[in-house]
C-alpha positions in Angstrom: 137.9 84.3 157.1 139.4 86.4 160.0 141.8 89.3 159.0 145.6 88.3 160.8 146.1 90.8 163.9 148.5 93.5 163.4 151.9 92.8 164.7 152.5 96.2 166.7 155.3 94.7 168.8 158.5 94.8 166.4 157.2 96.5 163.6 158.3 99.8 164.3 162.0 98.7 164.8 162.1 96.1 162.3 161.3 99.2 160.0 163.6 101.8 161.7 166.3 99.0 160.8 165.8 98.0 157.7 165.7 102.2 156.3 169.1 102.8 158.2 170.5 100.0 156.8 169.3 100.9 153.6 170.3 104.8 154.0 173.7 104.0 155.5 175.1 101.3 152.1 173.4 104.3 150.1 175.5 107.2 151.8 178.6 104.4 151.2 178.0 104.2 147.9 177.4 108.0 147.2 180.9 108.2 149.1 182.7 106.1 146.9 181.3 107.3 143.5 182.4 111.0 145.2 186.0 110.0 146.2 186.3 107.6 142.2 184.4 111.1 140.8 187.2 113.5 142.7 190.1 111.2 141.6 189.4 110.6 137.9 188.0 114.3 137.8 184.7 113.6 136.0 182.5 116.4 137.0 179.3 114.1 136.1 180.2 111.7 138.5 180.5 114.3 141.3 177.6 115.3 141.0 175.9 112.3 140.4 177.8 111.3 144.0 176.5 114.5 145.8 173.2 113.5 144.2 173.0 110.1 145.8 174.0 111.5 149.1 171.2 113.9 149.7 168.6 111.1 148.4 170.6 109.0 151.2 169.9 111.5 153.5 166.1 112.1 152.5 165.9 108.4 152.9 167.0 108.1 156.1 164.9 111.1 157.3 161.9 109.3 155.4 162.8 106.1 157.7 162.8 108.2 161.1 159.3 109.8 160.2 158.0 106.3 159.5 159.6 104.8 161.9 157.2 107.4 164.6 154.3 106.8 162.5 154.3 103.1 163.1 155.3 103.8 167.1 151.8 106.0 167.3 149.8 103.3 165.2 150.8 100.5 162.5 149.7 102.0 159.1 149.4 100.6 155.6 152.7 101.6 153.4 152.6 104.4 151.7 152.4 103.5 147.7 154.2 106.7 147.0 157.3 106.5 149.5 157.4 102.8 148.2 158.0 104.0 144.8 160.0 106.9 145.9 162.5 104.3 148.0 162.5 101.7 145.0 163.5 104.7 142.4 166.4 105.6 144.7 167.7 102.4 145.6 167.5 101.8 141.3 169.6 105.0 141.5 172.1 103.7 144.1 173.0 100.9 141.8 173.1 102.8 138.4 176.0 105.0 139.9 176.9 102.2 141.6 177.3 100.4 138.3 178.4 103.4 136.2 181.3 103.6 138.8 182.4 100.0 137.9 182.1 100.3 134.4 184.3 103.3 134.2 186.7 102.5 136.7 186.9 98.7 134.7 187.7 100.5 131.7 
């Protein structure tokens, strides 16, 4: 059986897109968990907002340095930064869901 060959045409940007996109409904939703957070005055959801807005931003930096990684050569993923972009995407819809919750109730 012959290994597939690498598809080192659109990679690259098919990842670049897909980590903005992801970093850019994250940074949304840490924005409006921080404006419900300012308006009710619940300091936990603050910070839980300013929280979720630096992971966005770690996540989109994480998504430029793999986006030039894959540009120089197409890599395996990473098993760690997959776990670490799974965990904050389950983040991102806790608050996300905590902010429904509370504003529902």
């Amino acid at each position: 059986m012959t290994p597939a060959p690498a598809d080192a045409g659109l990679q690259p940007e098919r990842t670049a897109l897909a980590w903005r996109r992801t970093a850019l409904l994250m940074a949304v939703n840490a924005m409006v968990a921080l404006r419900t957070g300012l308006a009710s005055g619940d300091g936990r959801s603050v910070a839980a907002a300013t929280a979720l807005g630096a992971v966005a931003l770690l996540l989109a930096l994480a998504g430029s340095l793999r986006q030039r990684r894959l540009a120089q050569a197409p890599a395996a993923v990473s098993h760690r930064l997959l776990l670490w972009v799974v965990g904050a995407t389950w983040l991102a819809g806790a608050v996300a869901l905590l902010q429904i919750c509370r504003a529902g109730g």
